[in-house]
Backbone as numpy.savetxt, mean C-alpha at the origin, in Angstrom:
# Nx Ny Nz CAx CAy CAz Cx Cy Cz
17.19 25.70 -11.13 17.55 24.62 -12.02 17.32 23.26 -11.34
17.27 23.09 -9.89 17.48 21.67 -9.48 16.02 21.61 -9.42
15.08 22.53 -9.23 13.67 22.41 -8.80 13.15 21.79 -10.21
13.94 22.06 -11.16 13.25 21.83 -12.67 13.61 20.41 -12.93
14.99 19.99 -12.07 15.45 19.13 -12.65 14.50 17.92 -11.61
14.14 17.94 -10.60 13.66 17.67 -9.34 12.27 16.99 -10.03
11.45 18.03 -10.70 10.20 18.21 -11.31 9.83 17.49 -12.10
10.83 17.23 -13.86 11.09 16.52 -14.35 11.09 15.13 -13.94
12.02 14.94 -13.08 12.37 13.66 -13.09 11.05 13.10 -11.78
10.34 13.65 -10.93 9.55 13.22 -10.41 8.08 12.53 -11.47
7.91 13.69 -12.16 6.82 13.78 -13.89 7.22 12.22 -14.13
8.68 12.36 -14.47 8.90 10.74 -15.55 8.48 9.77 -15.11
9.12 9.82 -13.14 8.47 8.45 -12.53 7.30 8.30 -12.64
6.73 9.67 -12.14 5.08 9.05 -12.26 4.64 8.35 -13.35
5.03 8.91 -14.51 4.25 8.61 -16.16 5.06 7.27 -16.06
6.30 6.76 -16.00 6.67 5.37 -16.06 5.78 4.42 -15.35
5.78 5.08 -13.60 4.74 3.94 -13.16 3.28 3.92 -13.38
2.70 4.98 -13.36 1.10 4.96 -13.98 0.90 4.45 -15.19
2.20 4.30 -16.12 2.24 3.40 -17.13 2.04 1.82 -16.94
2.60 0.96 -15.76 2.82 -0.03 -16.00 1.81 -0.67 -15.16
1.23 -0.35 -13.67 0.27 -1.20 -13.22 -1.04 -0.04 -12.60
-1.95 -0.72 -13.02 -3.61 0.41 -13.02 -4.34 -0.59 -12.17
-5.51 0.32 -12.04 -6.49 -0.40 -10.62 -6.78 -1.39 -11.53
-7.46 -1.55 -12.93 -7.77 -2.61 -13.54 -6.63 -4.27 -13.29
-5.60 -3.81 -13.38 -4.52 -5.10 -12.75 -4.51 -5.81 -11.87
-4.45 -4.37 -10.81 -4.75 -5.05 -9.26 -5.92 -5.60 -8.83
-6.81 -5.57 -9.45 -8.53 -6.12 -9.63 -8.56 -7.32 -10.01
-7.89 -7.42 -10.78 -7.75 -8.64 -11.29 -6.86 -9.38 -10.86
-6.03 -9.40 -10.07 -4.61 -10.15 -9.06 -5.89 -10.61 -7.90
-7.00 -10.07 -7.45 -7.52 -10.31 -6.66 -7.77 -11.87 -7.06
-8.05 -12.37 -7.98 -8.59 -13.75 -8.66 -7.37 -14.48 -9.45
-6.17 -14.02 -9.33 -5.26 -14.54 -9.90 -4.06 -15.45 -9.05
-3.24 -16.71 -9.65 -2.59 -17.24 -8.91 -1.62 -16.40 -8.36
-0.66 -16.41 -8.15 0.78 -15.78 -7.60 1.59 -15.99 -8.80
1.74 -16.95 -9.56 2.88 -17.12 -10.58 2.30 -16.31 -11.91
0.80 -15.90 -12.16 0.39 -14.88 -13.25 0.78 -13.45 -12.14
0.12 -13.11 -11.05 0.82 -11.95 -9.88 1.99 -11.79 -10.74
2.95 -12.48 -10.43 4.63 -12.22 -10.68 5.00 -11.69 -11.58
4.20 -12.93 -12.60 5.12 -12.83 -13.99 4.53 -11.33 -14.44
2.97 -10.39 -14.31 2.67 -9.54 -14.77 3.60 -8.19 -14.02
4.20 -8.61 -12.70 4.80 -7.34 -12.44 6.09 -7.58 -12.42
6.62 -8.93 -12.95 8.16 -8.78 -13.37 8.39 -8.20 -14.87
7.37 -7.93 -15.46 7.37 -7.38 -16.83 7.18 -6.08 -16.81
6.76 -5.37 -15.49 6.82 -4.19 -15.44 7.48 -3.84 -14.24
8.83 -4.63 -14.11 9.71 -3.83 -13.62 9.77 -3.88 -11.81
8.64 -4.54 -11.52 8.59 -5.14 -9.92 9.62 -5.67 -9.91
9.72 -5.61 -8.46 10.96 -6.87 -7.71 10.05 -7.56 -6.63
10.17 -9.11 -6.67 9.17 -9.31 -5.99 10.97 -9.50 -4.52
10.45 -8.78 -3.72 11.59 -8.84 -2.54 11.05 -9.70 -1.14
10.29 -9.83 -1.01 9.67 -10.94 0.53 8.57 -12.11 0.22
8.83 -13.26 0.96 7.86 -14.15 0.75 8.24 -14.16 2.32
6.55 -14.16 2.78 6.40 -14.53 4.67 5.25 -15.32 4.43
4.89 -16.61 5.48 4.33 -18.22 5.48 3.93 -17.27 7.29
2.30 -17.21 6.87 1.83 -17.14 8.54 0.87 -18.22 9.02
1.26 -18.45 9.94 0.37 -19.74 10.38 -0.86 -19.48 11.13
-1.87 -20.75 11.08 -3.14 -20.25 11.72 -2.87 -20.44 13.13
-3.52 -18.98 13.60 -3.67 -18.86 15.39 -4.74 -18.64 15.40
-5.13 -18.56 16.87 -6.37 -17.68 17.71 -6.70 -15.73 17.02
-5.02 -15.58 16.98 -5.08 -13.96 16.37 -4.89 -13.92 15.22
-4.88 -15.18 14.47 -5.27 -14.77 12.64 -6.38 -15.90 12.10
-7.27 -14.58 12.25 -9.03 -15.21 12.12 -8.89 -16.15 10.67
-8.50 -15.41 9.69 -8.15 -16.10 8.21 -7.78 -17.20 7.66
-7.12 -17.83 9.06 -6.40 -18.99 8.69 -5.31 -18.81 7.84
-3.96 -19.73 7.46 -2.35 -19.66 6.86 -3.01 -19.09 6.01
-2.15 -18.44 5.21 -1.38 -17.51 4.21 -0.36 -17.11 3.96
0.15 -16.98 2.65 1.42 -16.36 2.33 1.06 -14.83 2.10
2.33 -14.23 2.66 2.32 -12.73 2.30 3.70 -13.03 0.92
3.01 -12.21 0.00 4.20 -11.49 -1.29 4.14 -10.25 -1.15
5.53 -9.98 -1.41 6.26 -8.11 -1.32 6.35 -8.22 -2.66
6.28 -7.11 -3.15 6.84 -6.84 -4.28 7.44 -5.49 -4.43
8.11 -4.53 -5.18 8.48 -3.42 -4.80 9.26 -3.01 -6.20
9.16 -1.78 -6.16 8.98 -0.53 -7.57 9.78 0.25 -7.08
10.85 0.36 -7.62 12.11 1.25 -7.41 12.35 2.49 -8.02
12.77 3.49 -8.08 13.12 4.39 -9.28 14.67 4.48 -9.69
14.74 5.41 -10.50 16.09 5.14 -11.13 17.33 5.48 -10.09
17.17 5.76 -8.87 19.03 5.76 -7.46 18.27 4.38 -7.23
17.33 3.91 -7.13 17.29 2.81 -6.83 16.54 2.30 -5.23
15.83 3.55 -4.69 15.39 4.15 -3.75 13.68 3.50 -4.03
12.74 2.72 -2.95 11.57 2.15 -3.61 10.45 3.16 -3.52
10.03 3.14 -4.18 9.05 4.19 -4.52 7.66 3.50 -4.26
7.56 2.22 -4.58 5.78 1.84 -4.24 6.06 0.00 -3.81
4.84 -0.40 -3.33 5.24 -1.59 -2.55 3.62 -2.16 -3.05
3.89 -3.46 -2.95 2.20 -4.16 -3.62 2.86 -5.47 -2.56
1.84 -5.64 -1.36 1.40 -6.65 -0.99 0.32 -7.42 -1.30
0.61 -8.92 -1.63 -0.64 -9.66 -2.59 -0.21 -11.01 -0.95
-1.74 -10.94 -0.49 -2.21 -12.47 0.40 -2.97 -13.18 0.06
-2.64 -14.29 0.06 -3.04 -15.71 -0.30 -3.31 -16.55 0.32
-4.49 -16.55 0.78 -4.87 -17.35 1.93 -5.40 -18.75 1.57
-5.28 -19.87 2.65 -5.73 -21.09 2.11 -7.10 -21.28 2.10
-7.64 -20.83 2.81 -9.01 -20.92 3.04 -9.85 -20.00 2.26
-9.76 -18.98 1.70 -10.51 -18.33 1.13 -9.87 -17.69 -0.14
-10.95 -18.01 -0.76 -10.69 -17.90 -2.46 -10.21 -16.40 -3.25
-10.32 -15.36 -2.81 -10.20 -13.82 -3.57 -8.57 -13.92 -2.49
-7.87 -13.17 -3.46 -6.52 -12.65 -2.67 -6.79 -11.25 -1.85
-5.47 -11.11 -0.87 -6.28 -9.67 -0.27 -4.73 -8.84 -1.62
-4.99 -7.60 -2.12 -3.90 -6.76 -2.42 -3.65 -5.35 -1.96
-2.89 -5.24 -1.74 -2.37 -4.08 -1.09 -0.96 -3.02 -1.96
-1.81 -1.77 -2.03 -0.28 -0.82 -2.67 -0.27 0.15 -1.90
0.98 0.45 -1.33 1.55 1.61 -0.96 2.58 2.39 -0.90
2.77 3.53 -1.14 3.80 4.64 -1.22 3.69 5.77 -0.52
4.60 6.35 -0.64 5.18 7.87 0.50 5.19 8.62 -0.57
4.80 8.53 -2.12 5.11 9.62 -3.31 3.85 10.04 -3.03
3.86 11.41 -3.11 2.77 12.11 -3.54 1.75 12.19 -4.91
3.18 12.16 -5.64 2.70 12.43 -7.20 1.87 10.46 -7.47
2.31 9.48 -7.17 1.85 8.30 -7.14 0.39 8.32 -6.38
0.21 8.80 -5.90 -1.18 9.00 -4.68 -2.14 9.58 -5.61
-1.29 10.85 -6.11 -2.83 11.64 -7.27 -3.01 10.45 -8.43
-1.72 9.98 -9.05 -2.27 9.35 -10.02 -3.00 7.90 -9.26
-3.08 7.53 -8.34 -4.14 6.36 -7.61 -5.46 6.93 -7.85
-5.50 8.04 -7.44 -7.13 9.07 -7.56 -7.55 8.90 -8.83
-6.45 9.25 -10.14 -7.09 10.04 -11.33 -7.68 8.55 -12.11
-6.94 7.10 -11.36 -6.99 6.10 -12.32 -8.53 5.65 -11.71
-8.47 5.94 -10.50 -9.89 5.44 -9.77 -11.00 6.19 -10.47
-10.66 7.26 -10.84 -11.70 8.12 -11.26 -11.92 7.82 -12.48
-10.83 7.84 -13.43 -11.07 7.51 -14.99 -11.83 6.19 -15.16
-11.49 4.96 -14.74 -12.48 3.85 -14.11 -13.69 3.37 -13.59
-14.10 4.66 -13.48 -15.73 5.21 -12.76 -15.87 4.85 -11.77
-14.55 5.17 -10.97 -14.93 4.63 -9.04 -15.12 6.27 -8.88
-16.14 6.40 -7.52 -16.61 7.31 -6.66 -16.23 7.49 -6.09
-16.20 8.49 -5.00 -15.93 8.79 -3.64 -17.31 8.19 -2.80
-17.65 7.41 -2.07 -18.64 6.84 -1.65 -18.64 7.36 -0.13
-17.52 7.41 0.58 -17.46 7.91 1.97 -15.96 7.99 2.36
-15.99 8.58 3.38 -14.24 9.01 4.09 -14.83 9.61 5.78
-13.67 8.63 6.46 -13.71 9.04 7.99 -12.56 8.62 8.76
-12.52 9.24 9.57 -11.43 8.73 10.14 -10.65 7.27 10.55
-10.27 6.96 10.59 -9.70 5.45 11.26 -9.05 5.36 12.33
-9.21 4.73 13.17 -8.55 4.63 14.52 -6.99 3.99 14.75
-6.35 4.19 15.42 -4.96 3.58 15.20 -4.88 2.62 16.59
-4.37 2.10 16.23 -3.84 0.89 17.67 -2.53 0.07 17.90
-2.19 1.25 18.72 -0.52 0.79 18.81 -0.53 0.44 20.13
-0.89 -0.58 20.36 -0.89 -1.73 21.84 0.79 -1.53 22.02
0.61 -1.15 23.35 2.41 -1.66 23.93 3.52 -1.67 22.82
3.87 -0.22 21.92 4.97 0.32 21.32 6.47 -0.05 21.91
7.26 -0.20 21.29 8.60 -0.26 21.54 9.15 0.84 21.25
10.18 1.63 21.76 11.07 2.46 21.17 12.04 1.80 19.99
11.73 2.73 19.15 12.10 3.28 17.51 10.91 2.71 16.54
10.20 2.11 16.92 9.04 0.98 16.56 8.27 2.16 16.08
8.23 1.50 14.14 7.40 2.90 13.42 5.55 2.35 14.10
4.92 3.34 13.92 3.46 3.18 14.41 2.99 4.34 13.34
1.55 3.84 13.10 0.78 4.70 12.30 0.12 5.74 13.90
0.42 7.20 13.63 -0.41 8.15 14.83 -1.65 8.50 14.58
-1.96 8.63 12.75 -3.31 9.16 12.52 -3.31 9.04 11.18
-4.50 8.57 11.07 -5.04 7.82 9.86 -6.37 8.32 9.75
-6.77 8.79 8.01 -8.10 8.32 7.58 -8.05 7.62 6.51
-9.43 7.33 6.42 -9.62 6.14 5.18 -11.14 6.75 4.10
-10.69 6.15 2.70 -11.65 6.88 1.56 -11.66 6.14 1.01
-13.51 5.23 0.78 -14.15 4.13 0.43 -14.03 4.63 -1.18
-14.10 3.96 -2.09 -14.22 4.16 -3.42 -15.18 3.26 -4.27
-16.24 3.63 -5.19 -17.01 2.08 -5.62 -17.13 2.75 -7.04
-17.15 1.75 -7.94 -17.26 1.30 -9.11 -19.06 0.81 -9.41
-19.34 0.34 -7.82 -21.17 -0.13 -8.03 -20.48 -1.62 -8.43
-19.53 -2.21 -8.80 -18.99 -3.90 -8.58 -18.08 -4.27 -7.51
-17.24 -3.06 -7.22 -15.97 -3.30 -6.27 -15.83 -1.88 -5.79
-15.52 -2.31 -3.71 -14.85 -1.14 -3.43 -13.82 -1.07 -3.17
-13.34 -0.06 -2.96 -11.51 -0.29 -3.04 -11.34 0.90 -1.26
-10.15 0.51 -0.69 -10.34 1.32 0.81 -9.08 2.41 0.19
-8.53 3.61 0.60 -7.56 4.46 0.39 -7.15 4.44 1.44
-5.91 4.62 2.28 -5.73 5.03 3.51 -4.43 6.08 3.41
-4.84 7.36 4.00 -3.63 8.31 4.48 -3.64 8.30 5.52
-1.93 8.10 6.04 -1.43 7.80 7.43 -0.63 8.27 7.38
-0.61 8.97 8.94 0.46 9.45 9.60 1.47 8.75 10.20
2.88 8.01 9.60 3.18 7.70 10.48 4.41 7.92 11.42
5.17 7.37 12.30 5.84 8.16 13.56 6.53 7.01 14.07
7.30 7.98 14.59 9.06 6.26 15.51 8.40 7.02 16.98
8.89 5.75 17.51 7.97 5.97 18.94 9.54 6.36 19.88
9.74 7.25 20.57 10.63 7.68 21.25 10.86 7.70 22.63
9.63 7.42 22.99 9.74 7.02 24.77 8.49 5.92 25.12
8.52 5.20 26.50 7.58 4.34 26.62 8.11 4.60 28.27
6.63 4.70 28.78 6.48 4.44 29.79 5.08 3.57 30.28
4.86 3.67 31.79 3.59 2.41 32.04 2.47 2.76 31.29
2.36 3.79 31.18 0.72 4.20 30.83 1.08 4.97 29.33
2.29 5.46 29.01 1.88 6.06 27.81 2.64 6.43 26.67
2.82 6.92 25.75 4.38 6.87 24.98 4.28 8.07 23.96
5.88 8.49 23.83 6.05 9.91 22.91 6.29 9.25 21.63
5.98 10.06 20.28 6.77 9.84 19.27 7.11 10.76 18.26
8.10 10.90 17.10 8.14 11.31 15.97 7.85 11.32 15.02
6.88 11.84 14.41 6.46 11.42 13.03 7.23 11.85 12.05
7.14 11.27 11.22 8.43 11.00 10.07 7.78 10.83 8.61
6.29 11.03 8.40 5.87 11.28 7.28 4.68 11.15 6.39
3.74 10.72 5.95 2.78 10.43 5.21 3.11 9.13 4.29
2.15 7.92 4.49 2.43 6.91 3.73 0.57 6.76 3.07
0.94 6.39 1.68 -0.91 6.34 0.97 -0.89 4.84 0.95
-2.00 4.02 1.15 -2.41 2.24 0.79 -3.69 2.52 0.56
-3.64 1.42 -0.64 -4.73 0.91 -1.11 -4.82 -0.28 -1.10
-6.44 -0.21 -0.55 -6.82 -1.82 0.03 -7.72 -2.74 -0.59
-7.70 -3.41 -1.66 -8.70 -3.99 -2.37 -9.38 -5.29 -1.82
């Protein structure tokens, strides 16, 4: 009975959120201000939860930008998907970013890419780079990535492994992995 009830209620989230924001949206946030961003995912139920102001260095080639969080909850109230939208001053397309730990959210990322007429164009591994870890400090351990094209736009997929780092020493460090997270990188 709980597996049914488990089942169900996983089904609903999905169909609620594959209801409310599609690759066609996020395609289009790429060219959109932040206050159309908002207002389209405060109508479906986003919370926009972080605004971060990064300044230009030597290590951010891009020049300032704002980072926006936004974040998709389900009904305990537990977040289920996350849409980072950057806004950089210098360059005109936004970067957007979605990611989740749902599984069932991951297939429907696939089925919408597919219904859309994106491809599978290529998939390989990705390298991880966790320079000088801290203990408890989450780190991605292993990652690949799956190019997607339309023949106008590609879109990046990334499945990652990621892991709390549990020891550090001079040369090298242990950790725990703690789960599978999916992003999509437009």
């Amino acid at each position: 009975m709980k597996k049914i009830i488990l089942c169900l209620f996983l089904l609903f989230t999905t169909i609620c959120f594959s209801q409310s924001i599609g690759i066609k949206n996020l395609l289009n946030f790429k060219n959109s201000n932040i206050g159309q961003i908002e207002e389209e995912l405060a109508l479906n139920n986003w919370i926009l939860s972080d605004i971060d102001n990064v300044e230009k260095s030597m290590w951010n080639p891009f020049g300032a930008h704002k980072l926006y969080t936004f974040t998709k909850e389900n009904y305990l109230n537990n977040v289920i998907a996350t849409i980072t939208v950057t806004i950089y001053e210098e360059i005109e397309l936004n970067d957007i970013t979605f990611s989740t730990k749902e599984n069932e959210i991951y297939k429907n990322i696939i089925l919408n890419l597919k219904k859309n007429g994106y491809k599978l164009i290529k998939s390989n591994d990705s390298p991880t780079s966790n320079f000088f870890p801290k203990i408890n400090e989450e780190i991605v351990s292993k990652s690949f990535e799956k190019t997607y094209s339309d023949n106008r736009n590609e879109v990046s997929l990334y499945v990652n492994q990621h892991a709390i780092v549990t020891s550090v020493n001079s040369e090298s460090y242990t950790f725990r992995e703690t789960g599978i997270k999916y992003k999509l990188r437009l």
